[in-house]
N, C-alpha and C positions, 0 to 999 in steps of 0.2 A: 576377381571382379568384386566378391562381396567385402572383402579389403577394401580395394579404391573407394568403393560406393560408402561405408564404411566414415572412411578418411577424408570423403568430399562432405558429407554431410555434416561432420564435426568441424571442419574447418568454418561451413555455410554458418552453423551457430555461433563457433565462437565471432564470427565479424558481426552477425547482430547483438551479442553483450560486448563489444569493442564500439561502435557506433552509440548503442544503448548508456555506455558511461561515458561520451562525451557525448558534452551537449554543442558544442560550437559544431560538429560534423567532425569528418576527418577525409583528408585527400588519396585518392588509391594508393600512390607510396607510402604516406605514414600508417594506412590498412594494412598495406605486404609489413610493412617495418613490425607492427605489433605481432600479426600472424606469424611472422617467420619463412613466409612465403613470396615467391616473384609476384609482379604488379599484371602479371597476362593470368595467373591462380584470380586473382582477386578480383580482375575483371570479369572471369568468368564466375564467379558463383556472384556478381553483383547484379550481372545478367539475368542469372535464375531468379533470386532473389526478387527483383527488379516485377516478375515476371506474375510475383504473387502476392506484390504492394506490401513485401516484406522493406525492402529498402528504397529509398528515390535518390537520387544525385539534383541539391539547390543549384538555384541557377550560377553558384559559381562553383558546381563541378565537385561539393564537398556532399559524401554520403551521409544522410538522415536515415531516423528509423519512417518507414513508410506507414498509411495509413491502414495495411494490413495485419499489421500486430496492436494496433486499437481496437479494432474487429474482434481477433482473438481474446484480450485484453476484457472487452466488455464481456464474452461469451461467456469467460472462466468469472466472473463479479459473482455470478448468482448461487457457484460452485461454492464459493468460498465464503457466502453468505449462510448458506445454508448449516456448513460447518462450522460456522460459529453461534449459531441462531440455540443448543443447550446452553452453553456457559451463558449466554444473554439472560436468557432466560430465568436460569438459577440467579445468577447477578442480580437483574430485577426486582424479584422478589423475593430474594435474602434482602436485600440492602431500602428495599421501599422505594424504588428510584428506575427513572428511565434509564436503561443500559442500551449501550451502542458498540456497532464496530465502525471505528473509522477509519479511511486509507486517505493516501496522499495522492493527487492528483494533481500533477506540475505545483503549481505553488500554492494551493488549497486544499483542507482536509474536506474530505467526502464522506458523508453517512452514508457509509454500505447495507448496514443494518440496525436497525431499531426495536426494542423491546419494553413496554411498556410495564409496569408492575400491574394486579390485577385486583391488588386489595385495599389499594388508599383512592383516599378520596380526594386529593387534588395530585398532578404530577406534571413535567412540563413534555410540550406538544415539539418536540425534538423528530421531527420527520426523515424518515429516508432519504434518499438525496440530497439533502441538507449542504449547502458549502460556505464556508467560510475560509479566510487567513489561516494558512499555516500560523501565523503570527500569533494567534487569536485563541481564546480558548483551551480549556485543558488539552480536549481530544490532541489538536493540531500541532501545542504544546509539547505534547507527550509524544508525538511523531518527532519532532527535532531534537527531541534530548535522545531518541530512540538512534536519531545519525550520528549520536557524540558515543554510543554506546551506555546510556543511563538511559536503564529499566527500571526506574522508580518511579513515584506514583508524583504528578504534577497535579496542583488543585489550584481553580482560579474562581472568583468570586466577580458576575455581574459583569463579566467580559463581552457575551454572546446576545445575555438579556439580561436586564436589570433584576436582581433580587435573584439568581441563579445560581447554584453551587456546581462549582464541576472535579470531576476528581478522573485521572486518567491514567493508561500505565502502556508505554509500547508492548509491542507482540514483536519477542525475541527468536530469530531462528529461522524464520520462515524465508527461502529467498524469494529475492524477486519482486516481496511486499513489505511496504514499508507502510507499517498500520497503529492504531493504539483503541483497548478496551478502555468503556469509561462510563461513566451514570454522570447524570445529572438532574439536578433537585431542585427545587424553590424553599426549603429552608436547609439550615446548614447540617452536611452530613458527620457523622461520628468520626470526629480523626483515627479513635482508639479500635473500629474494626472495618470500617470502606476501604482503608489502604488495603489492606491483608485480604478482604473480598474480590476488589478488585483487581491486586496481582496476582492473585489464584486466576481468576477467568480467564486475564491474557494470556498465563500461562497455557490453560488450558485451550485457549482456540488454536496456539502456536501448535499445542499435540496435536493438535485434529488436523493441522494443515501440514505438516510434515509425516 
């Protein structure tokens, strides 16, 4: 029994990361086709599933991920905030500049966390929450090159707000998140140690979160 239970549970996950990477949905046959499994398997954990606003079937019958793994999704935000919230810090005020974590949220980067430095006298009001364009910006920048597999450090100038520096670097390793460390400034930052400050943090929030 603790087999089956086991093997039904690992099945239940893998179809929400099968669902989770596509995004058009997928129909119960090509669910069995991917799992390996009959389409009567697949209807029943879509059931369960179903049960706990882990999955929903659109109105043409193609499985989505449900509005119960957004639930979880925000719950674990503040976990992973928190975890990043030293290297912020240190980043901050090594470098004299607002330091951030930012994640991808459907097709916009999101400030998860924000860290201010503590000893200059002007700095930019780069808030929490914050969303802009994946497009846009180092942060969001440094998220897309993070999908090409380049963890190097993306800098953009006057993208988000005029007179702005931005310098970023994805956060390599971590599943599941697809995020990037990053400061930004209102004059321009030192190319010859931000980069290497920078990629240090992301590195190190990736440890915290792994």
């Amino acid at each position: 029994m603790a087999t089956e239970t086991a093997q039904t549970l690992d099945r239940g996950l893998r179809l929400l990361h099968v669902v989770a990477e596509t995004p058009g949905g997928l129909t119960m046959t090509e669910a069995a086709t991917l799992l390996g499994v009959g389409r009567a398997v697949v209807y029943r954990l879509v059931a369960t599933l179903s049960e706990h606003g882990m999955i929903r079937r659109d109105r043409s019958g193609r499985l989505r991920l449900g509005a119960g793994v957004l639930a979880l999704a925000r719950r674990a935000q503040p976990l992973v905030a928190d975890a990043a919230l030293p290297a912020l810090r240190r980043l901050a005020e090594t470098v004299g500049a607002t330091a951030h974590l930012t994640i991808a949220d459907g097709g916009e980067a999101y400030a998860l966390a924000v860290v201010e430095p503590s000893w200059t006298q002007f700095h930019v009001a780069y808030r929490t929450g914050s969303r802009h364009p994946l497009e846009v910006g180092a942060a969001g920048k440094a998220i897309l090159a993070g999908r090409r597999g380049d963890y190097g450090v993306v800098s953009t100038v006057g993208e988000l707000q005029a007179g702005a520096y931005g310098v970023a670097a994805a956060v390599a390793g971590v599943e599941g998140l697809e995020a990037s460390v990053g400061v930004v400034a209102l004059a321009a930052l030192d190319p010859a140690s931000v980069p290497t400050h920078v990629t240090t943090a992301a590195t190190t929030v990736a440890n915290a979160l792994t």
